[in-house]
C-alpha positions in Angstrom: -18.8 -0.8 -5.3 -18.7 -1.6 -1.9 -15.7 -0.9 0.2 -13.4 -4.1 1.1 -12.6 -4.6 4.9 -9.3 -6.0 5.6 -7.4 -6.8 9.0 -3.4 -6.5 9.3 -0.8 -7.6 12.0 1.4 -4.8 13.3 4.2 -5.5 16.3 3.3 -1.4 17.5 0.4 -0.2 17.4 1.8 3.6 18.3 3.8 3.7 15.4 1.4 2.4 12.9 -1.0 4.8 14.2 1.5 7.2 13.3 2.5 5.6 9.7 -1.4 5.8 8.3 -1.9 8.7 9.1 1.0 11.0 9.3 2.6 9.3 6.3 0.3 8.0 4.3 -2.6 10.4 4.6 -5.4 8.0 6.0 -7.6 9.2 8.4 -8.3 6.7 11.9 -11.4 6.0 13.1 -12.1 3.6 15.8 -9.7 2.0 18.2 -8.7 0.5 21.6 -5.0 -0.4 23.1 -4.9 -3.0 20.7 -6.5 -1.8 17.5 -7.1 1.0 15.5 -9.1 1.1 12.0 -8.1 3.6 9.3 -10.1 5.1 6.0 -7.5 3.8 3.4 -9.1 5.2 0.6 -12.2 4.6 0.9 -11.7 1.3 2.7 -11.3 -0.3 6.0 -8.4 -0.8 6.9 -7.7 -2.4 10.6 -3.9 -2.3 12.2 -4.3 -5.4 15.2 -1.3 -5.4 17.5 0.0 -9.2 18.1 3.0 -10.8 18.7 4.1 -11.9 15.4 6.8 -12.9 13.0 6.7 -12.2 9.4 7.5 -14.1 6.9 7.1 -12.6 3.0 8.4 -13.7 0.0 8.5 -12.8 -3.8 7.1 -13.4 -7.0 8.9 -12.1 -10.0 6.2 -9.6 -12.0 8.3 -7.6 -15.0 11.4 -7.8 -13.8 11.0 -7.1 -10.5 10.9 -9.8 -7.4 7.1 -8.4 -5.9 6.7 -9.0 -2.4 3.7 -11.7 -1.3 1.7 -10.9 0.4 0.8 -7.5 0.2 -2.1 -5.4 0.0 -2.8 -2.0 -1.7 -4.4 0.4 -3.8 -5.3 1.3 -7.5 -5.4 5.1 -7.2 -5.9 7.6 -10.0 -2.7 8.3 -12.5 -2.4 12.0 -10.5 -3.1 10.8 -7.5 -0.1 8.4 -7.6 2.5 11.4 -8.6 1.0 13.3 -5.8 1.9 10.6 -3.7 4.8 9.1 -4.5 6.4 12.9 -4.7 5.1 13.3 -1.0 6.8 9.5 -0.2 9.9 10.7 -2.1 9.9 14.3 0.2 9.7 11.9 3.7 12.4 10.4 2.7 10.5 6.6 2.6 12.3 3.8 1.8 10.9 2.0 -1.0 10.8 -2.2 -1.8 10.2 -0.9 -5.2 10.6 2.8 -6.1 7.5 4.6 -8.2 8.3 2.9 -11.6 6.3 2.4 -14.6 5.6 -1.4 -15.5 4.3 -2.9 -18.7 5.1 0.4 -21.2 3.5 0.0 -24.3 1.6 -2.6 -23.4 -2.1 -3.5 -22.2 -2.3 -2.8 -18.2 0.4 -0.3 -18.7 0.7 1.2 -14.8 2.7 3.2 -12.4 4.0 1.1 -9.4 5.9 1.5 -5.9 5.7 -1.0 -3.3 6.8 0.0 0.8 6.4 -1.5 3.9 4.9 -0.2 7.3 6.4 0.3 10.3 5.2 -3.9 10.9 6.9 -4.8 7.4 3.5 -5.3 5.9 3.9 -4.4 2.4 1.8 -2.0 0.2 1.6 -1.3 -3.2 0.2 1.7 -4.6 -0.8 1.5 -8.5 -2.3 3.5 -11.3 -3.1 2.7 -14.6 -2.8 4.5 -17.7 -6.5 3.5 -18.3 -8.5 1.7 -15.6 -10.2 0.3 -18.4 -7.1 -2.2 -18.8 -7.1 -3.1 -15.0 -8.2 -6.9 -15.7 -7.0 -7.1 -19.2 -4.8 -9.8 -20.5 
């Protein structure tokens, strides 16, 4: 599968630097004053500095009002505890703390949802069995 390339407003570009990688792990490749590209997982991920004013609103997804838009993840079930434990130990303040959404059912998967320093949000997921990712 070939990597997906996506490109995100941020209002500081210092402390989103600082966010993907110090916090999240990612590793940065290129850059200039205004821009900076990170390996998010295996993916390119691209922080542009603007002028900007966000505007996000919800969807409600199992009881829970989701934030739109976002972007994110799927990792691997262990992957996501050794995460969210690491989020939980930097004292991140979550939209949606790690959860588990749709027990019992098909596309049962663990879930937490944050924002950047920009309020971009991201959701990190894992499912019980990545077979069940598009099932309905």
């Amino acid at each position: 599968m070939n990597p997906f390339h996506l490109a995100i407003p941020v209002s500081d570009l210092t402390k989103a630097i600082n966010f993907y990688e110090n916090t999240l792990g990612c590793s940065k490749g290129r850059s200039s004053d205004l821009w900076s590209d990170f390996n998010f997982y295996g993916h390119q991920l691209v922080c542009h500095q603007v002028q900007q004013t966000q505007c996000i609103n919800s969807n409600y997804v199992d009881g829970e009002d989701i934030p739109v838009p976002h972007f994110g993840i799927i990792l691997k079930w262990h992957e996501f505890q050794e995460l969210s434990n690491s989020l939980i130990n930097k004292n991140i303040d979550f939209i949606i703390e790690p959860s588990t959404r749709f027990q019992g059912k098909a596309g049962e998967q663990a879930v937490m949802f944050l924002k950047d320093p920009s309020g971009n949000a991201i959701e990190f997921k894992a499912f019980k069995d990545n077979k069940e990712i598009f099932k309905i």
